[in-house]
C-alpha angles and dihedrals in degrees: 000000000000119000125188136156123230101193128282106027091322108133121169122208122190124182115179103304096343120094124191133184137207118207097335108203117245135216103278098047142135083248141045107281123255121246123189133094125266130191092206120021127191135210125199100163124033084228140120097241084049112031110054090139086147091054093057098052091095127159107327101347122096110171135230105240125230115196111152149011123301142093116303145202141176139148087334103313121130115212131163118185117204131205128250145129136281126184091191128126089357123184119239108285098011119107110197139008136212117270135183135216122206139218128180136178116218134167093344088305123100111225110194115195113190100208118210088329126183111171107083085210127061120219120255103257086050092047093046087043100047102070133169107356128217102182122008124199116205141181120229106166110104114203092107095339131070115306118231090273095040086050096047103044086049091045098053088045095061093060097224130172106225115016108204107191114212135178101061102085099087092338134081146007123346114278088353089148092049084049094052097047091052088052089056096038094180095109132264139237119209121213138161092209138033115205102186136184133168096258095057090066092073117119089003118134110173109332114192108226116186109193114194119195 
């Protein structure tokens, strides 16, 4: 699989002829809009900067849209979405929003994406349904969703094999990603790109990946 980050918590995901996308960003958002065709798009935030389903419906592609929790599947593809809590993007006297974590299941590896979470614990039914994680998305922006150290502690705890840290490219606080690494302290690569197979996760124990656009 292909993965590559398209600002914000966008994350594309294409797998032979399948594409699937995490939190596309809409017309309306803090960012540029996305524009490419998906064949499974998720959506973690019923927000402009996370929920650009429409953007993502391109030439022959229209794609089957994911919103909330509950059990998935499509063309193969596993996914179980999980309920918390987000306090991004509020509107004016509500103080916290749905949010959605996400877990599918790809070419025998589990990719979890966190969505624009809030809560530095996860409730019991996600913890106990997550598993054993492959790649993990987090947010580490701060400003309504975890902060650097909120992100890292929860990210550790999780065990996964690869961290990608998201929502500090155009989004969130300042400086949020340099935060973050020196939380970690373990060293970081950079890529534009992530090519993965099974088999690339070995000896891996937390690997911090940073994609760039």
């Amino acid at each position: 699989m292909v993965i590559t980050h398209h600002g914000g918590q966008c994350f594309k995901v294409t797998l032979g002829d399948l594409t699937l996308v995490f939190d596309p960003i809409a017309k309306g958002g803090t960012l540029p809009p996305v524009r490419f065709g998906a064949d499974i798009a998720l959506v973690s935030r019923d927000h402009p900067d996370m929920n650009g389903v429409a953007e993502v419906a391109y030439g022959d592609k229209v794609p089957f849209a994911i919103t909330g929790p509950g059990e998935y599947e499509k063309q193969g593809v596993v996914i179980q979405g999980f309920l918390s809590h987000s306090k991004y993007g509020l509107a004016k006297g509500q103080e916290q929003a749905v949010n959605t974590i996400y877990s599918v299941e790809l070419e025998d590896m589990t990719l979890v994406h966190l969505g624009a979470l809030a809560e530095p614990e996860l409730s019991k039914e996600a913890r106990e349904g997550l598993g054993e994680i492959d790649v993990l998305f987090v947010p580490v922006g701060g400003d309504g969703v975890l902060t650097p150290a909120q992100a890292h502690e929860l990210a550790v705890s999780l065990e996964p094999k690869i961290i990608i840290p998201m929502h500090w490219d155009g989004l969130g606080a300042p400086q949020s990603l340099d935060m973050f690494l020196k939380e970690a302290g373990n060293g970081s690569e950079r890529v534009d790109k992530l090519t993965l197979k099974k088999k690339d996760l070995i000896g891996r124990d937390g690997s911090i990946l940073v994609v760039t656009q």
